[in-house]
C-alpha positions, -999 to +999 in steps of 0.1 A: -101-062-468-101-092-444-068-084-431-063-103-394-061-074-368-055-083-329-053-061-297-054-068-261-082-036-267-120-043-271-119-024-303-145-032-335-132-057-351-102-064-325-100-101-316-094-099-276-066-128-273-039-140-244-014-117-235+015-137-251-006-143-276+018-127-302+051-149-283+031-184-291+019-178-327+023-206-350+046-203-377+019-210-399+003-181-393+033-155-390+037-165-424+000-156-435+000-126-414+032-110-434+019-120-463-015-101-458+000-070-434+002-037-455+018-038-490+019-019-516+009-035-551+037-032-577+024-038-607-006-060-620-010-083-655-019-116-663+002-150-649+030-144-683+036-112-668+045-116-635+082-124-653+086-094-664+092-086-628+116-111-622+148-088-611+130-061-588+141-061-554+124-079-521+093-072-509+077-060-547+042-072-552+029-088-583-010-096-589-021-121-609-056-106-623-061-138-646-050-165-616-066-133-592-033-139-570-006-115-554+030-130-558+053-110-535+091-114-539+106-130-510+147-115-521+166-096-542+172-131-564+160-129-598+125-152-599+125-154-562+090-152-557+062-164-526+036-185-536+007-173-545-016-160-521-051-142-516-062-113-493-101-107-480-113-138-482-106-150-450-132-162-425-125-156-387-145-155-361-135-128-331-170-135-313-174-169-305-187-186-268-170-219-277-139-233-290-142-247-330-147-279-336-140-303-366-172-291-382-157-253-381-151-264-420-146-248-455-178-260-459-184-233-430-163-206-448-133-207-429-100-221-447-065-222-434-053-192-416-082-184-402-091-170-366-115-181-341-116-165-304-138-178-279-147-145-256-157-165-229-127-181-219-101-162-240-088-182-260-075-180-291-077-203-324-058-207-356-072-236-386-043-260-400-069-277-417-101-266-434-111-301-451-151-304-446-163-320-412-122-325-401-115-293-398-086-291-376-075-257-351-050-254-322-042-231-297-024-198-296-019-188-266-025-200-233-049-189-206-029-174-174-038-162-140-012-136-121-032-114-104-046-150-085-050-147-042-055-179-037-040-213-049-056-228-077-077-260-072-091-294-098-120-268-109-096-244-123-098-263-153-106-264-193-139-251-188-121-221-174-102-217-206-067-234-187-047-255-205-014-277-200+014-251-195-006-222-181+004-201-150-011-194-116+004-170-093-009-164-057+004-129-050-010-134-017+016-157-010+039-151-033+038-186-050+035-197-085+021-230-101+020-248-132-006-268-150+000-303-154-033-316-167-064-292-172-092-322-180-126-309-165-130-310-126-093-327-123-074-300-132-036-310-112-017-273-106+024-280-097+039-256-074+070-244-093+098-238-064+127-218-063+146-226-097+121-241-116+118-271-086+088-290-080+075-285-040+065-314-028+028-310-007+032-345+008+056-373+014+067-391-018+084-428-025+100-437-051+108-469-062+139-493-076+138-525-093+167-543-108+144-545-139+136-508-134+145-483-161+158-443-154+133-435-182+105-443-159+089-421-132+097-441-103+064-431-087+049-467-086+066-504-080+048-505-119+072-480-131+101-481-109+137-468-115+167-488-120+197-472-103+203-451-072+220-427-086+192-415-109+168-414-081+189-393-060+194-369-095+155-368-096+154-358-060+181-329-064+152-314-085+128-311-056+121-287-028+112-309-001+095-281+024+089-303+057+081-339+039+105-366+038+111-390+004+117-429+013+134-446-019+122-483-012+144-514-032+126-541-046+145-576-041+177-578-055+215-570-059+219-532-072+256-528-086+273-492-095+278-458-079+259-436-060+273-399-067+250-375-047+264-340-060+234-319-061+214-309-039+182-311-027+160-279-005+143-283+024+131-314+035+124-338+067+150-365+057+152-389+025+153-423+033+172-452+014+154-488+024+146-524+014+110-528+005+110-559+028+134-546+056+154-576+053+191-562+048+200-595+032+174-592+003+189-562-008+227-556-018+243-522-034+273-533-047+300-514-069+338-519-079+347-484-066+332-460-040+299-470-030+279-440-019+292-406-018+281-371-009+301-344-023+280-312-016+263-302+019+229-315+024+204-296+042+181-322+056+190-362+074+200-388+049+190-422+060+201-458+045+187-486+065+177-525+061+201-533+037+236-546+026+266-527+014+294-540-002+326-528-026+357-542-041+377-511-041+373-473-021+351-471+002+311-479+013+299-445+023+321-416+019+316-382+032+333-354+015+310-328+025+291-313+055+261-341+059+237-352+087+237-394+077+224-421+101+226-458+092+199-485+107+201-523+106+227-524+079+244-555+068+287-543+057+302-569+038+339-568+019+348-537+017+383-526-008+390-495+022+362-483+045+329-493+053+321-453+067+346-426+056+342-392+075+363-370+046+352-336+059+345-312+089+308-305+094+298-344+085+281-358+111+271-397+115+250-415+135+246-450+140+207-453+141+194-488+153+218-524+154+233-537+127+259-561+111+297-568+100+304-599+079+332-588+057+362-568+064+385-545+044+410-519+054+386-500+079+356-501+094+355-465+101+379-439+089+373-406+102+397-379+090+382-349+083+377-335+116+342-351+115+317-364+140+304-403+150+278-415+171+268-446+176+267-456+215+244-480+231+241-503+193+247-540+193+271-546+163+269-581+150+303-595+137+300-628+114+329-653+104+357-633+120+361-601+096+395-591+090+407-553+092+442-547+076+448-513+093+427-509+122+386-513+130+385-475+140+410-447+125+403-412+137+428-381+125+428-346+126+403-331+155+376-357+147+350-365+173+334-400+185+307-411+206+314-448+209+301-455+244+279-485+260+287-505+227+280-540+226+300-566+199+289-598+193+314-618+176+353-614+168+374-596+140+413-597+136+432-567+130+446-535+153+414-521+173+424-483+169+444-457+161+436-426+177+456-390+163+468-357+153+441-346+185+412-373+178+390-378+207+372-410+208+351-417+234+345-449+251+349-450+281+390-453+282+387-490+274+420-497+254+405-531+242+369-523+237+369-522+197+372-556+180+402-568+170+434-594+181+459-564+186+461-536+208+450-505+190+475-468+196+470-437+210+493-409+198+500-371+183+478-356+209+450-381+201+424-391+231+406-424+241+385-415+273 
């Protein structure tokens, strides 16, 4: 009989085949494989006869001996019958030193169904399609390596038997990888981090246009992104190890939220930036809460040569532990606060110079028992911004550096308000933070 056997054995007649070979099977061939895997015939006539047989019960095998087909009945159903099928007169090939090829035909003896191994690389075949000189046969199976010591390279390849999909792991040091593209000598191997996340092995950029789309990659100013927001969710899928990830802004005004609640692993810092480093040529914009972090983040978060602006809530709001620094950036009109400090462990630092021309409610608002630095910065103020409740708020046990500031230029509003055991310090100057009216000290708070 030409019934298909396999076994991960070298037995006669055994096809040696991938491990999961049985897992990656195509439908296709389940089928033929139940069809052809140890029944008993039920009874035997010519095509007329096979209704006779119409009422037995599932699994009961008919032959055909004038059509020379077995009919096998696929449920209790009266008339429920398979189609017709042979057995032993399949071609397959358990012995081969290549893969098949399109001339692997009927014209060859194979037809659908049949198997092809290729011992040299183990891997294993199955024909969809036997038509003469087109004959068509995928994979089943894939090639893995766990028993690897060393990370796999561009040579581990298709000559090797690899494929898209197939495993490495390096149980020397305990890592795993991926293939992303097995073509000959170029093979590219992903490290697969903890979860599932991609490691990176070098810095990476990723890029924004305002004629971006999120269904790009962002890996080239030819296929940038669009929003923010969906390059920070691509980057809460990465381990970073030691490298950093700049996200570089084309030209252009950006409008909508930023919501970073995911995290990232690892990592030197992630950078937000203008591709020119001209604040003025970029703008993030939004109706409601600019930027804001809502889970801890293990490595610096950086947004610099650029120009923040809301109509409502707040610029950059902090409402978890976070290490953020700002550099050369442009805050215009803000609806409450251009920096919020919302909760204890966030700690921001003022990075490099940089510029006020729009006013709100606040310029900093730091009640959450958080921490500001930013001593020894020029701030730049343009056409007089107004602050409706003061420049600097500081509540509940939160901490400021604020000393050797300079401020070029004039805003209106009350300076501070320093409480509930706020320590900002300055350098006890009462009138040091722009402003027309004298700022307060109170509830145990501090200016020194």
């Amino acid at each position: 009989m030409g019934t298909h056997v396999w076994t991960n054995e070298n037995q006669t007649g055994g096809a040696i085949l991938p491990e999961n070979f049985a897992q990656n099977v195509d439908e296709a061939f389940v089928k033929v494989w139940n069809q052809v895997a140890g029944f008993t015939i039920g009874a035997s006539g010519n095509t007329a006869g096979r209704s006779t047989y119409d009422a037995e019960s599932t699994g009961f095998v008919y032959y055909d001996s004038q059509a020379e087909l077995f009919y096998q009945k696929q449920s209790d159903t009266s008339g429920d019958w398979s189609d017709g099928f042979k057995v032993g007169t399949t071609k397959d090939n358990f012995s081969a030193t290549a893969a098949p090829t399109a001339t692997d035909d009927s014209a060859s003896g194979y037809s659908v169904g049949s198997l092809w191994t290729n011992v040299s690389t183990e891997i294993a075949y199955i024909c969809m399609d036997a038509t003469a000189t087109a004959a068509e046969w995928i994979v089943i199976g894939k090639k893995n390596n766990y028993a690897a010591t060393t990370d796999p390279g561009s040579g581990d390849d298709s000559g090797d038997g690899y494929s898209v999909g197939s495993n490495w792991v390096n149980t020397t040091d305990d890592k795993a990888f991926v293939c992303l593209d097995a073509t000959a000598s170029a093979a590219v191997w992903q490290e697969i981090g903890a979860g599932g996340r991609e490691c990176l092995t070098a810095n990476r950029t990723y890029y924004l246009s305002t004629t971006g789309s999120d269904s790009n990659d962002g890996l080239s100013s030819g296929s940038p992104f669009l929003t923010l927001d969906h390059a920070f969710d691509v980057i809460a899928g990465l381990d970073l190890k030691t490298y950093t990830v700049t996200v570089t802004l084309a030209n252009g005004t950006y409008s909508g939220a930023t919501s970073i609640g995911a995290k990232w692993l690892g990592g030197s810092s992630v950078i937000v930036e203008s591709t020119s480093g001209t604040p003025g040529d970029v703008t993030l914009s939004h109706s409601g809460n600019l930027v804001t972090v809502t889970v801890p983040l293990d490595s610096v978060l950086q947004f610099r040569n650029l120009t923040v602006t809301n109509t409502a809530g707040d610029c950059f709001r902090f409402e978890s532990s976070v290490n953020f620094q700002y550099n050369n950036v442009t805050f215009g009109a803000v609806g409450a606060a251009h920096i919020h400090i919302f909760a204890a462990g966030a700690r921001v630092t003022c990075a490099g110079n940089y510029t006020i021309i729009g006013g709100g409610q606040r310029h900093i608002n730091n009640t959450g028992a958080g921490y500001l630095r930013c001593d020894n910065r020029t701030v730049t103020l343009t056409g007089m911004p107004n602050f409706s409740s003061q420049f600097i708020y500081m509540a509940a046990a939160s901490r400021a550096i604020c000393g050797g500031m300079t401020f070029l230029g004039l805003a209106t509003g009350q300076r501070h308000n320093i409480t509930e055991n706020a320590i900002c310090a300055n350098g006890g100057s009462t009138t040091y933070f722009p402003g027309n009216s004298a700022g307060v000290v109170d509830n145990g708070g501090l200016l020194v």
